[in-house]
Each structure stands twice: as C-alpha cells, then as structure tokens.
RODO-2510 file (C-alpha; in nm, 4 decimals, decimal comma):
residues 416
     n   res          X          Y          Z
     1     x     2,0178     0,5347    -1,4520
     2     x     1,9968     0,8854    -1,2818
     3     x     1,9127     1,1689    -1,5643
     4     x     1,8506     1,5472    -1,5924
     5     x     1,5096     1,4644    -1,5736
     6     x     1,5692     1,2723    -1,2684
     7     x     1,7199     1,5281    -1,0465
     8     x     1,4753     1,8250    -1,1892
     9     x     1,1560     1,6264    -1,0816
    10     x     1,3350     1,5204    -0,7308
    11     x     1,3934     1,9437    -0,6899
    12     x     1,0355     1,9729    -0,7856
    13     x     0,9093     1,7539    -0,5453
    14     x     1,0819     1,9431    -0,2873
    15     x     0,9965     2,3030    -0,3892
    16     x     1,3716     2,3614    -0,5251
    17     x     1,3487     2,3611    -0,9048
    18     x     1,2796     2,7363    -0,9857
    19     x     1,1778     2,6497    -1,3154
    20     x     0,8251     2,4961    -1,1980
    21     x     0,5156     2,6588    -1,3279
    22     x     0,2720     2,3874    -1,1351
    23     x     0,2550     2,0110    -1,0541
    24     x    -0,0358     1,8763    -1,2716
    25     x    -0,2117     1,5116    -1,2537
    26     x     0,1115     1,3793    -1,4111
    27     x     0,4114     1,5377    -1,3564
    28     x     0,5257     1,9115    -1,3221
    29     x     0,5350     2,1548    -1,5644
    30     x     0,8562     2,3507    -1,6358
    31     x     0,9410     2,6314    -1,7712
    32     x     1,2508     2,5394    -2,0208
    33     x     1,6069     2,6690    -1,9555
    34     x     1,6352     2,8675    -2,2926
    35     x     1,3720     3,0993    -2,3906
    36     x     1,3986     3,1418    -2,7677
    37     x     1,0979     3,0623    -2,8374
    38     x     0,8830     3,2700    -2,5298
    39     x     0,6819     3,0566    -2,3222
    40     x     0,9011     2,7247    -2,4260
    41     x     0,8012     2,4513    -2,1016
    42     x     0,8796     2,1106    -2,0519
    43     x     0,6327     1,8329    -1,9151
    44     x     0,8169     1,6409    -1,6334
    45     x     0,6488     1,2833    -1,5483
    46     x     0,6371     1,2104    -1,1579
    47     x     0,7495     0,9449    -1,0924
    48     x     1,0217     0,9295    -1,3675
    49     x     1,0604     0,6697    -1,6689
    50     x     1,1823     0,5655    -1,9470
    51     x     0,9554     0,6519    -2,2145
    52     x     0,5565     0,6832    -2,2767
    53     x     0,5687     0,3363    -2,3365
    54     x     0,6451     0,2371    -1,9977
    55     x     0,3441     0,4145    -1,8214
    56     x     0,0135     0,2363    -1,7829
    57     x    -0,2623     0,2945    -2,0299
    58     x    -0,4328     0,5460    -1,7747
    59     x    -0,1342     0,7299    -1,7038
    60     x    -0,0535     0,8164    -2,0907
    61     x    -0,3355     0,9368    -2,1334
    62     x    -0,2730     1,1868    -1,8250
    63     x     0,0457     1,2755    -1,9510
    64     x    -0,0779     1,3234    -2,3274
    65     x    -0,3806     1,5312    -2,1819
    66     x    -0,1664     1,7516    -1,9661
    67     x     0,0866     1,7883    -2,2716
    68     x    -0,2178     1,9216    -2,4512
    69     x    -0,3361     2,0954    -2,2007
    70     x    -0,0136     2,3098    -2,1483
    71     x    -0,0383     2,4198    -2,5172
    72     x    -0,3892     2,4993    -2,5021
    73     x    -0,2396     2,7318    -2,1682
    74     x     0,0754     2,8969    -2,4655
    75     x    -0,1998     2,9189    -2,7154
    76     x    -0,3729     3,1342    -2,4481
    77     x    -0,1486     3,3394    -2,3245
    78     x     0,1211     3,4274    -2,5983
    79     x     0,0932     3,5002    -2,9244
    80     x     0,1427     3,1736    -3,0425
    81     x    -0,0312     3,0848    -3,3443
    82     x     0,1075     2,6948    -3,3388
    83     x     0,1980     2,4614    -3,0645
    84     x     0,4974     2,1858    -3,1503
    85     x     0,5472     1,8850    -2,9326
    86     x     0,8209     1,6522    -2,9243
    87     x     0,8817     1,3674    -2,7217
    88     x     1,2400     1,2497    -2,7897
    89     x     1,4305     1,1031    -2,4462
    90     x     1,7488     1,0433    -2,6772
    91     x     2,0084     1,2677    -2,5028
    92     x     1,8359     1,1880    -2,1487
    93     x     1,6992     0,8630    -2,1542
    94     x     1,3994     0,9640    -1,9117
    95     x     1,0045     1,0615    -2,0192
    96     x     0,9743     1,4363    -2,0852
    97     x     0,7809     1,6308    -2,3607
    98     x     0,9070     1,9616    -2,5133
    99     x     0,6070     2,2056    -2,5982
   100     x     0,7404     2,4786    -2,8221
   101     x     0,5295     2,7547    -2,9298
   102     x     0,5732     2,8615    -3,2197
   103     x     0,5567     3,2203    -3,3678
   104     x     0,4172     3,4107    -3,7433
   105     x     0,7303     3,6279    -3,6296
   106     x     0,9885     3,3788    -3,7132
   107     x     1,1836     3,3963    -3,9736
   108     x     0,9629     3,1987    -4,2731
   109     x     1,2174     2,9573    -4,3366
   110     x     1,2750     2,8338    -3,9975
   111     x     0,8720     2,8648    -3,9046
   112     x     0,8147     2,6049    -4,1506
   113     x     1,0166     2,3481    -3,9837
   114     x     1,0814     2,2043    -3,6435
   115     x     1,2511     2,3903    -3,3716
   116     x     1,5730     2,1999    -3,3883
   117     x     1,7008     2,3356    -3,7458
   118     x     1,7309     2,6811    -3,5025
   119     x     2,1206     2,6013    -3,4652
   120     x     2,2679     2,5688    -3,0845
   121     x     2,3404     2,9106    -2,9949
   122     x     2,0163     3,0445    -3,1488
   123     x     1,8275     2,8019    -2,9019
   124     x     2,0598     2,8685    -2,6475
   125     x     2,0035     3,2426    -2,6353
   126     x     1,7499     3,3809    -2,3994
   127     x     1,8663     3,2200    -2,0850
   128     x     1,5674     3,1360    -1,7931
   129     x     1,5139     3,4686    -1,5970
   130     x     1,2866     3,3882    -1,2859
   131     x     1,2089     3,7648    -1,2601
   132     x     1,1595     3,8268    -1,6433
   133     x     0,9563     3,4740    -1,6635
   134     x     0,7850     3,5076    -1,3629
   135     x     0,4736     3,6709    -1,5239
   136     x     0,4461     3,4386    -1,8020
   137     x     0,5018     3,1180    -1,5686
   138     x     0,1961     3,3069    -1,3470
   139     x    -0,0284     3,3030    -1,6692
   140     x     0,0314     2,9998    -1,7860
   141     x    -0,0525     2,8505    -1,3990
   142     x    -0,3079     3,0819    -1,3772
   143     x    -0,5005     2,9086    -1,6891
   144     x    -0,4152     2,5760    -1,6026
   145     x    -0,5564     2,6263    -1,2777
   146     x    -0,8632     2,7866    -1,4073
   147     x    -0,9009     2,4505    -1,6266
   148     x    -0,8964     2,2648    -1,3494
   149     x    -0,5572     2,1210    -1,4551
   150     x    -0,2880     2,2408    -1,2335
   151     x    -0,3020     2,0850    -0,8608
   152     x    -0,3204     2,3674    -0,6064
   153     x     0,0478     2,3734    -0,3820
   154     x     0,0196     2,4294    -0,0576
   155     x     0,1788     2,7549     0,0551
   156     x     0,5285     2,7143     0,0749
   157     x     0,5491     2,3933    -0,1359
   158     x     0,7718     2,5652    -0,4133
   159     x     0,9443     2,7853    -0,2593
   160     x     1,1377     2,5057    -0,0080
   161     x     1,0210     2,2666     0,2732
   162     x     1,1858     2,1493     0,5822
   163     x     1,2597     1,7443     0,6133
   164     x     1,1786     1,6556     0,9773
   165     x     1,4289     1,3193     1,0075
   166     x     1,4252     1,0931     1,2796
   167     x     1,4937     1,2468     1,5955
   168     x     1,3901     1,5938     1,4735
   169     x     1,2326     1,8151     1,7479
   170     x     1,1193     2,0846     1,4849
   171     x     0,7640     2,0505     1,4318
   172     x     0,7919     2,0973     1,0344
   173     x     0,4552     2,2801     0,8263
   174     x     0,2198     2,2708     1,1034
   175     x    -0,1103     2,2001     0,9005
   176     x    -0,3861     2,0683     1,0739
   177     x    -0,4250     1,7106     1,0146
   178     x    -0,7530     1,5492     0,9627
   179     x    -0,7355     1,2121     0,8516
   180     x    -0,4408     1,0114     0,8484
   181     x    -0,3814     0,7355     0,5804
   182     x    -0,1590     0,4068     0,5881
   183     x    -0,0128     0,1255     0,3134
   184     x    -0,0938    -0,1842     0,3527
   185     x     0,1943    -0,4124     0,2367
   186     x     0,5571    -0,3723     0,4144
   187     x     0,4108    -0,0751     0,6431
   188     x     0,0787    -0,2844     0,8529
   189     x     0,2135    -0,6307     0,7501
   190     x     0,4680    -0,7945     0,6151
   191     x     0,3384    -0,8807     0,2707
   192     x     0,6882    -1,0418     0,1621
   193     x     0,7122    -1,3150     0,3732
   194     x     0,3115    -1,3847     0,3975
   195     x     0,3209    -1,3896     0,0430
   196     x     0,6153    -1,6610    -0,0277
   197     x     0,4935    -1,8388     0,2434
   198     x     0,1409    -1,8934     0,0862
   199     x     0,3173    -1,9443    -0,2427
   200     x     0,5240    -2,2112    -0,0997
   201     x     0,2357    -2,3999     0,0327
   202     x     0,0421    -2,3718    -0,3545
   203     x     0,3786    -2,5119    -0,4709
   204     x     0,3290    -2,8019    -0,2782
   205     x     0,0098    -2,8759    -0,3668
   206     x     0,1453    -2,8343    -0,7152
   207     x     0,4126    -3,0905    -0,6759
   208     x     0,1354    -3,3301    -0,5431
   209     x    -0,1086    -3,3206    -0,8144
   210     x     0,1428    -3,2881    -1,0824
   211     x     0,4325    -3,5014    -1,0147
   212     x     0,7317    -3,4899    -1,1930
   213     x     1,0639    -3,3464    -1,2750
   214     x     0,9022    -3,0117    -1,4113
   215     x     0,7074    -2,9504    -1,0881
   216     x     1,0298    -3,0365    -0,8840
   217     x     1,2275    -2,8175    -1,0406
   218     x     0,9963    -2,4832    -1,0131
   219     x     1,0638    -2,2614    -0,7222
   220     x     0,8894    -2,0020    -0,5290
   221     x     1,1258    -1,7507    -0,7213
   222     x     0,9808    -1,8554    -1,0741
   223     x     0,6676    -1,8271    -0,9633
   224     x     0,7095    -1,4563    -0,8184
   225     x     0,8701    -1,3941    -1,1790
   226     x     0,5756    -1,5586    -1,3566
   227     x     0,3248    -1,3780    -1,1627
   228     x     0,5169    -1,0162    -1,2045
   229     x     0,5307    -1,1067    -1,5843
   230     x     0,1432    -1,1811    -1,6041
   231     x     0,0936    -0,8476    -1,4023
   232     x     0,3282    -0,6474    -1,6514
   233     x     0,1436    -0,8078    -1,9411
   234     x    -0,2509    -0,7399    -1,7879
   235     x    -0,0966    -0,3504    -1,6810
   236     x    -0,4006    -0,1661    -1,8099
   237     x    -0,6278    -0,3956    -1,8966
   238     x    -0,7165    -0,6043    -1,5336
   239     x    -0,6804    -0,4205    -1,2186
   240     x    -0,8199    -0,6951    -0,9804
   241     x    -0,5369    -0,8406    -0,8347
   242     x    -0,7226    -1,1633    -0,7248
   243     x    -0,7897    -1,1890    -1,1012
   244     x    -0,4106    -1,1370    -1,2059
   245     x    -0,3245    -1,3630    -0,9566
   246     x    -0,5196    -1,6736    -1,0937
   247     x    -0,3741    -1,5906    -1,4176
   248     x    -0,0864    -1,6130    -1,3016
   249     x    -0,1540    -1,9498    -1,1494
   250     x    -0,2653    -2,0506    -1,4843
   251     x     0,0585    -1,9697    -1,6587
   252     x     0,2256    -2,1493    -1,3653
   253     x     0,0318    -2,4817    -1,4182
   254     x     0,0920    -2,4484    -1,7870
   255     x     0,4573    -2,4154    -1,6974
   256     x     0,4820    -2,7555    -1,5701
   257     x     0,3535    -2,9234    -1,8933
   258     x    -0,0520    -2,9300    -1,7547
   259     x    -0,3687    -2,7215    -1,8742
   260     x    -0,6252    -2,7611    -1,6050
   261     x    -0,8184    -2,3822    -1,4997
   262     x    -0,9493    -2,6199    -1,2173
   263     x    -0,6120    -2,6531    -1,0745
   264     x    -0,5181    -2,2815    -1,1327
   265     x    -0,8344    -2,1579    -0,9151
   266     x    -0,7781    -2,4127    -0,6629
   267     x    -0,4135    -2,3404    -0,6530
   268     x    -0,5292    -1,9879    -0,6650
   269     x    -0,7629    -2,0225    -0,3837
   270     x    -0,5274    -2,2006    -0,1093
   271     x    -0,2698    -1,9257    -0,1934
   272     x    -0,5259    -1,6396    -0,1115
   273     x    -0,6656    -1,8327     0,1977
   274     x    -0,3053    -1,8471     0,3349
   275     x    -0,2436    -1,5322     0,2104
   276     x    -0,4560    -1,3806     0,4230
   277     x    -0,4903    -1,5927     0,6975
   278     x    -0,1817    -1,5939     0,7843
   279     x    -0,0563    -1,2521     0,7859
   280     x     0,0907    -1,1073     1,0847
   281     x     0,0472    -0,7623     1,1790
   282     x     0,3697    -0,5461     1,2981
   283     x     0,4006    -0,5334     1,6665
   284     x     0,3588    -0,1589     1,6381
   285     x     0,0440    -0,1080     1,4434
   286     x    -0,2675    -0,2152     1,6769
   287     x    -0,1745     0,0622     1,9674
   288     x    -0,0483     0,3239     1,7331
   289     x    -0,4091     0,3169     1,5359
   290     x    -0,6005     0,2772     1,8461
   291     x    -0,3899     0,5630     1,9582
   292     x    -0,4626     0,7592     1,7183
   293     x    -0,8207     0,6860     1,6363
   294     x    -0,9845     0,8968     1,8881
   295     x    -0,8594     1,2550     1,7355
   296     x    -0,8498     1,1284     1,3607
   297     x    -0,9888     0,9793     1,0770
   298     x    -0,7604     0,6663     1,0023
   299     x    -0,7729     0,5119     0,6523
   300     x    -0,6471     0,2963     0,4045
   301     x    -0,4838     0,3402     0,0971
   302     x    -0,3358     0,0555    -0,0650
   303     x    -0,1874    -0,0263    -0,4133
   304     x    -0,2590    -0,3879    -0,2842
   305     x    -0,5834    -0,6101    -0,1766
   306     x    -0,5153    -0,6094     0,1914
   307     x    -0,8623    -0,5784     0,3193
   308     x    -0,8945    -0,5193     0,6342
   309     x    -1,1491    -0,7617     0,7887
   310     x    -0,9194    -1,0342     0,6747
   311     x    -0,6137    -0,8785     0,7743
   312     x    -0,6803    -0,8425     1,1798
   313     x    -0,8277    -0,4703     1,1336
   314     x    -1,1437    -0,5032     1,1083
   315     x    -1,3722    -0,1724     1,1926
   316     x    -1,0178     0,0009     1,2292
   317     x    -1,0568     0,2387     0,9140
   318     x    -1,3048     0,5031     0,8145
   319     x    -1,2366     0,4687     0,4534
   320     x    -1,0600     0,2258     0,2264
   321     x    -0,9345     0,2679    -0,1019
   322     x    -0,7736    -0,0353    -0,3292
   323     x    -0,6102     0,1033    -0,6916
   324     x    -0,7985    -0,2099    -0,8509
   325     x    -1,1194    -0,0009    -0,7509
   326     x    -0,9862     0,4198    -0,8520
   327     x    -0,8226     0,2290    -1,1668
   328     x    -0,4755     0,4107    -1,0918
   329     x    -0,2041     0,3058    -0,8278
   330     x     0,0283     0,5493    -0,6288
   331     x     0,1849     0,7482    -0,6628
   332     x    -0,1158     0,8950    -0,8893
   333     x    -0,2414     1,1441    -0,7418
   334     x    -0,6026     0,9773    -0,7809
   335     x    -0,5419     0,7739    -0,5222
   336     x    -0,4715     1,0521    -0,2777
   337     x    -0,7638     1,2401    -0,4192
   338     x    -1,0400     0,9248    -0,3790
   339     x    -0,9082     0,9119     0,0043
   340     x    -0,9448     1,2634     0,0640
   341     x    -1,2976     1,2491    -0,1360
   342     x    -1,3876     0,9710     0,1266
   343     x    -1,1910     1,1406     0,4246
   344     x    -1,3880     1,4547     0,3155
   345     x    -1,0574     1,6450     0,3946
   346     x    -0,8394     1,8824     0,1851
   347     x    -0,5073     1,6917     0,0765
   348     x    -0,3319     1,9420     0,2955
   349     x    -0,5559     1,7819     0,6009
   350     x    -0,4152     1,4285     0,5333
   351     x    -0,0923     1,2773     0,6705
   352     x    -0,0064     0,9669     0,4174
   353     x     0,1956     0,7003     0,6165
   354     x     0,4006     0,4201     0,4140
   355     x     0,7535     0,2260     0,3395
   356     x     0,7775     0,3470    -0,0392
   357     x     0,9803     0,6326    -0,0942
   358     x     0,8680     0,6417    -0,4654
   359     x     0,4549     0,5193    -0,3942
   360     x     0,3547     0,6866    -0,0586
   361     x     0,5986     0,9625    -0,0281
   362     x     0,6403     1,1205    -0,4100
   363     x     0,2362     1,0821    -0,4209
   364     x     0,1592     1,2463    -0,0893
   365     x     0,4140     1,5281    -0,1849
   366     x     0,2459     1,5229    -0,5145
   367     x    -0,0357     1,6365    -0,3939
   368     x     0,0188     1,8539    -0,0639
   369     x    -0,0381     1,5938     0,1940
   370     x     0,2256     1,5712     0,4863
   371     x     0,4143     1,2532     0,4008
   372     x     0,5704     1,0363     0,6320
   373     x     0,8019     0,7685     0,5530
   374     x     0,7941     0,4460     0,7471
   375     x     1,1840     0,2957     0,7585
   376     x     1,1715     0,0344     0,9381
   377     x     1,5292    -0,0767     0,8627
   378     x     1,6898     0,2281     0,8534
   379     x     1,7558     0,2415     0,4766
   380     x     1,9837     0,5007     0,2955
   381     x     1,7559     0,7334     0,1108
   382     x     1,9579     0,8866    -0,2283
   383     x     1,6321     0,9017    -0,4271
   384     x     1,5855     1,3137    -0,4082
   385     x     1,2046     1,2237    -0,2442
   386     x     1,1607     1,4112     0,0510
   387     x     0,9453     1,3032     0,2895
   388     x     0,7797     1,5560     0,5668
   389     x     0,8475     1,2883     0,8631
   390     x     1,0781     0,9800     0,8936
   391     x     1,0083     0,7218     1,1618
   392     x     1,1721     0,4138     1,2478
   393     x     0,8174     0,2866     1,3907
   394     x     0,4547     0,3667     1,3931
   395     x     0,4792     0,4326     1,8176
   396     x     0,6947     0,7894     1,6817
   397     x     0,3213     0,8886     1,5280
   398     x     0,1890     1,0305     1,8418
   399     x     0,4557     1,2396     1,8806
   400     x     0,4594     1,3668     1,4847
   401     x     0,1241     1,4718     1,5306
   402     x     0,1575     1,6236     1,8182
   403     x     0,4199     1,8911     1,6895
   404     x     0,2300     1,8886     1,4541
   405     x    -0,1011     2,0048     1,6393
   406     x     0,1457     2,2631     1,8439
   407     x     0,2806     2,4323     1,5170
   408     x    -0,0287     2,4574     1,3642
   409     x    -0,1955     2,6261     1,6990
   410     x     0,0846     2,8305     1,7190
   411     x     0,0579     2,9388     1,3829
   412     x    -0,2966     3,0203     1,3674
   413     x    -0,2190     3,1930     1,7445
   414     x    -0,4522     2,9197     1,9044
   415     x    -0,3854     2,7797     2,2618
   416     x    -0,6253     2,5261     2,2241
***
C-alpha cells in the first residue's frame, strides 16, 4: 500500500520534496506542512514501513536516535522549552514520527496537553513557507550537521537530479568516480536459481535419510518459506547467514517428524558446497570488471555471503563488505559508508552498481553515491527511486563512466 509517506520519501530521494531539512542515518527529516507550532518536522524512514516494529533492532535504534536527535536540534534553535513526539501511523499506515515543539507561550490549557486537542484549523494555520522556513530549516541542518547527524548532500541533490535512462547520451552529475561497487546476488550471479538448485539437491538427500510420506511431500518452496521465516525470526539477533541457514535446516529436519543437528549441518553443508560451487557468473561480468579495473577501484558490497574466491572472482575486488560483518544491510547507509571507509573515497567518488531498486539504488542515493540500476529484464520501475544510470547490461558501464569522466573534466574545465 502506497501512502503520503511513501511518495514524500520517493520526492526526497530525488531532491523534489521542498520540505527536506537533511537526509540523516535513517530517513529524512521534514519540515511539517503546518507550522503552528514553529519548527514542527517530521522524521521520514528510508526505505518506508509499516511501523517501528518492522525495522531491525539496529535500525530502531537509528530512527529513535535521530528522532531525538532532531529535538535536541528544536531545543537548540527555538525557544522551545519541551519537545513532544508521537509516533502514530493510523491515518497513513507508513513509519513516521511527529516532533512538536512545544512553547511557555501557549495558551496554559492547551500547553498542558498534547498537540492534537489544538482543533483542525488551529493546526492547520501557518501553512509551509519555503522562504519564511528557509532559515529555520538552515538551523536546524546546520546543528544536525554540526552533531555529526545529518549526511552531507551532494550539491544539487535537493534541489533536483537528472535520471540518465537507457539510451541516454547526457552525461548526468559528472563527479569523478573513484571506486565502483557491485551486488552480489541477481546482479554478478544468479543467486535464484543457484540457490533452489542446491536446495533441491539437500532435499534429496533429505528424502533419502528420512523416508517417508512427510519428506515426500516437502518441496523446495517450503523450504524457501521455512528458511525466510527462521531469517525473520533471528532479524537482529544472528547476522551470519551460514548460521541462519543451518537453522533453518534444523527447522526443516524437524519438519519432517526427525531431530538430528547432525543431519541439519550435513544437510547444511551439501547445500552451501553446491551453493557455491555451482554458481554461474553472468556472461557480462568477467570483461566489464576487467574492463574497468585498470582506472578504478572495484568492490563488493553485498547484503549476501557471496565471497568472491568461491564465486569465480577471486583477486577481482579491492574491498569487500558482507552486512553479516557492518551488522546493517542496504539500503543503510552503513554499508555504503564501510565501502567508502575501505575504498578510502568520498560517497560522492563511488558509483554503486545493483538489480534492487529499493537495496542498491535508495542506499546509494541515500548517501550521494551515483547509483546505477542493473535491469536486466527490462522491468517497469513505479517505485519513485531514481536511479543516476539504468543499464540493461554491465558491457553499458564503460560507456557510463566515460560521460561520466567527460562531464566531470568539462566541469572542472580539464582536458585531461
């Protein structure tokens, strides 16, 4: 379901909401529509969802310390003596937190209580006025910022961005590129079909050393959904995925009437031999890296445990980072940060290359990187993520950076 909050965070991300004060670890903070109370913002989660309850353990606490951190900013820089919050997502089913401040010049009998016994035109007054609010929006960036809290935007990021689609001869921002970063899964390999095919060979070996009607009925389908259920249920506490993955095997085996850990890790261990063994790289990936290798450093940044020595790339990558290791998966922008740390590159010097609108491309706009988005089959994009780039195939690389390299000469007034 498509909310309010939905289609403010997808202007956000590309630089067309003008009620943005900053993007911060979590989301982006918003000034709010109605100004009745001065200095009234909104904390937007990126990516959307439901409710606090849905994020992981490590991304509440983001959004809870940002919330704080953007009344701290009101308590700063108005003369706010109190800071409300209220999470609701009632009216628009979607994450957000209203941070009210709240004022010894209110009238005493409305101070006392929350902001909502203000009746509808009273909050309604004071409409958003980007030239009035502009100063206060400044401030309250200008101490997040200071606190280390607000994520610096490249120039140009919130005031509108050019898509470059397939096909597109203009050469988009023109930064120079340092270090270019790839997913794993669905954008080097084809994780899907390596991964059911392993599964179906653990199911065999199932069926074998526990025959009957219960292991002859279970499918490779039950046994994604058991895994995905284990994974939902560890979200937070275990981040190695060969880890989740055993437990998962160990649900599985207990699904078909038998408690035996040995079978789980030896069922666990055939699947992961397979699962690596056995992948198959795109046709496109080995001569657009080594294409690219020679003017860049190439990385990768995975939310999955694709390592490269058993995936066919060995010594392809200057630096490798796995969520199960930064503790966070994309699109947090910790991810982007560790492979920039490692890249020793500014997020505006790294192109981010993968198939997920909503992991790669939201995270790499998140944090000023040039985002490209990898569809392969030509899928409809009604999301409201932007990328910088979309390419049918890793081969259309050269050319991105290429423009890319031309732009940025030209805009710098370089030949070179």
């Amino acid at each position: 379901m498509k909310t309010l909050i939905h289609e403010r965070v997808g202007l956000a991300r590309v630089g067309k909401n003008p009620y943005v004060i900053c993007r911060v670890r979590s989301g982006w903070v918003v000034l709010g529509d109605h100004q009745f109370l001065e200095g009234y913002s909104l904390l937007l989660p990126d990516p959307v969802v439901a409710s606090l309850n849905h994020l992981t353990a490590a991304r509440r606490s983001h959004f809870l310390t940002d919330m704080a951190a953007v009344g701290d900013a009101l308590l700063e820089v108005t003369d706010a003596h109190r800071i409300n919050y209220h999470i609701l997502g009632n009216a628009d089913p979607a994450l957000h937190a209203h941070i009210f401040p709240r004022y010894l010049s209110e009238p005493a009998e409305k101070r006392a209580g929350p902001v909502w016994q203000y009746d509808r035109a009273e909050r309604r007054s004071s409409l958003f006025d980007q030239e009035r609010d502009r100063p206060l929006m400044d401030a309250i960036r200008g101490h997040l910022q200071a606190k280390g809290i607000a994520q610096q935007a490249p120039a140009g990021r919130l005031t509108g961005r050019v898509r470059c689609s397939v096909g597109c001869e203009n050469p988009c921002r023109g930064k120079t590129i340092k270090a270019i970063s790839f997913d794993g899964d669905m954008t080097l390999w084809d994780f899907e079909r390596v991964m059911r095919d392993s599964l179906s060979l653990a199911l065999v070996e199932l069926r074998r050393r526990v025959p009957g009607h219960a292991s002859a009925d279970l499918t490779v389908d039950k046994m994604i959904e058991i895994r995905n259920s284990v994974a939902a249920e560890l979200k937070g506490k275990v981040v190695n995925l060969e880890e989740i993955r055993f437990q998962a095997f160990r649900r599985t085996v207990g699904f078909v009437g038998c408690a035996d850990d040995n079978l789980a890790a030896d069922l666990n261990s055939l699947y992961l031999k397979h699962r690596f063994e056995d992948i198959e790289l795109y046709p496109d990936v080995i001569p657009s890296l080594d294409a690219l290798r020679p003017n860049f450093l190439m990385g990768l940044l995975s939310n999955g445990n694709g390592y490269p020595e058993r995936c066919g790339l060995p010594d392809r990558f200057s630096f490798v980072v796995f969520s199960q290791d930064v503790g966070v998966e994309k699109p947090d922008a910790g991810m982007f940060l560790a492979a920039c740390k490692q890249a020793g590159c500014a997020p505006s010097e790294l192109m981010h290359v993968g198939d997920s609108l909503e992991s790669d491309i939201a995270g790499a706009n998140g944090v000023g990187a040039v985002s490209v988005w990898l569809n392969r089959d030509a899928k409809q994009n009604d999301s409201g993520i932007v990328p910088d780039h979309e390419i049918r195939s890793l081969s259309e690389l050269a050319d991105i950076v290429k423009r890319n390299g031309e732009a940025s000469n030209k805009a710098t007034g370089s030949d070179a």
